[in-house]
C-alpha positions in Angstrom: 0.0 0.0 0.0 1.2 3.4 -1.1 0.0 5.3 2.6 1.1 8.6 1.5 -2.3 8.7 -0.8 -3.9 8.1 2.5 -3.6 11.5 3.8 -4.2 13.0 0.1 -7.5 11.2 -0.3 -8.9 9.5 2.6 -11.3 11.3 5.3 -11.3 8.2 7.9 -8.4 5.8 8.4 -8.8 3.0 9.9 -5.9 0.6 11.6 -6.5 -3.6 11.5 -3.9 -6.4 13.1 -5.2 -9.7 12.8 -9.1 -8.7 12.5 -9.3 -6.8 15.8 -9.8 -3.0 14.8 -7.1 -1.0 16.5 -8.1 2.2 15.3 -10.4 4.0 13.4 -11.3 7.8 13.2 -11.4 10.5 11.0 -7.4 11.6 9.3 -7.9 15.5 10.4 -8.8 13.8 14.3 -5.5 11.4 13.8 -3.3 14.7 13.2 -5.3 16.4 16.2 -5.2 13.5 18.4 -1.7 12.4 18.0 2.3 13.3 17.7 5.7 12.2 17.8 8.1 13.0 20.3 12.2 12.8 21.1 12.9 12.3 24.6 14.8 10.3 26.7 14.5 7.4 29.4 13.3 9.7 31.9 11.0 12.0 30.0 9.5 8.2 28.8 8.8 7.5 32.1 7.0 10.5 32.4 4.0 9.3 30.2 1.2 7.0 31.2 1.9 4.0 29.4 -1.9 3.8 27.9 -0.9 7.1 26.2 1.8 5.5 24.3 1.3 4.3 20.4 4.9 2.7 19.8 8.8 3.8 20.4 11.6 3.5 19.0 15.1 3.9 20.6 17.8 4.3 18.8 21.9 4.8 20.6 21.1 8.5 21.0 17.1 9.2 21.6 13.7 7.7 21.9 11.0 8.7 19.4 7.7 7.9 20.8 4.1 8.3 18.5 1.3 10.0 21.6 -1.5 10.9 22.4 -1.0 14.5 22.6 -2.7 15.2 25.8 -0.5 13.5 27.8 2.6 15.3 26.6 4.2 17.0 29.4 5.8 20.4 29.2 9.4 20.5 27.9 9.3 17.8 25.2 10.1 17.8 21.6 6.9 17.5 19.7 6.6 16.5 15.6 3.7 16.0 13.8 2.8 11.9 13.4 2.1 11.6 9.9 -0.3 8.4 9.5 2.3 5.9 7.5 4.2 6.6 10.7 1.6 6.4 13.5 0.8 2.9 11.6 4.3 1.5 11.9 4.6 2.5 16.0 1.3 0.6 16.7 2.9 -2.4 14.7 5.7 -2.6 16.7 4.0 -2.0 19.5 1.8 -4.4 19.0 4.5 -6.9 18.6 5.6 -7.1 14.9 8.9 -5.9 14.1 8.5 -3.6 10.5 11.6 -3.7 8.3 10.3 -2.2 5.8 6.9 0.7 5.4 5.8 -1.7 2.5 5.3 -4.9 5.0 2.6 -2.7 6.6 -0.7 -4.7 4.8 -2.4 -4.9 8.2 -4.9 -1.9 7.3 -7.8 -1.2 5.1 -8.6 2.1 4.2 -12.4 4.0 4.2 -12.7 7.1 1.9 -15.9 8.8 2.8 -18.4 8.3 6.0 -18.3 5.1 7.8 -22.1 3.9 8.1 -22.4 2.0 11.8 
C-alpha cells in the first residue's frame, strides 16, 4: 500500500492487526489527536503507558508516537504523519516492521463510515 495517498485522499483511516480494529477515526482527528516525540529514558517515564502508540530507541534518543494530551511540558513535539503512526502501533503491537511496505495490516475508508 502506497499510505502517503492516505492522507491525500482519505477522510477516515482505519488501523487492522489480525481482524481486531485498533483504530479507526477521522485523518484531520489522527493529526489532532496524535504526535511524535524525542525524549529520553526519563522524559518516557513520564507518560502514562496507555498514552503510548509505539517507540523506537535508537543509541542517542527515543521517538515515541502520543496521544498528545499527555505530553508534558518541555518535550520535543513533531507531527505523526499516519504511515508513521501505523508502523509504531505495529511494533507495538508486537511485529517488528523492516520495511513501510510490509505494513498490509490496514484497510482504508474514503468517505463516511455507516455503523
Amino acid at each position: 500500500h502506497i499510505v502517503s495517498y492516505l492522507e491525500k485522499i482519505c477522510d477516515y483511516i482505519a488501523f487492522l492487526r489480525d481482524g481486531e480494529l485498533v483504530l479507526c477515526e477521522e485523518k484531520d482527528i489522527i493529526h489532532e489527536k496524535y504526535a511524535m516525540i524525542r525524549c529520553n529514558e526519563e522524559q518516557l517515564s513520564e507518560l502514562r503507558s496507555e498514552a503510548v502508540m509505539g517507540i523506537r530507541k535508537t543509541p542517542y534518543s527515543i521517538e515515541a508516537a502520543v496521544d498528545r494530551q499527555a505530553i508534558p511540558e518541555g518535550f520535543e513535539i513533531g507531527k505523526a504523519g499516519i504511515e508513521e503512526l501505523f508502523i509504531f502501533m505495529e511494533n507495538a503491537l508486537g511485529k517488528i516492521v523492516v520495511r513501510t511496505t510490509d505494513v498490509t495490516v490496514f484497510k482504508v475508508f474514503s468517505g463516511k463510515i455507516n455503523t
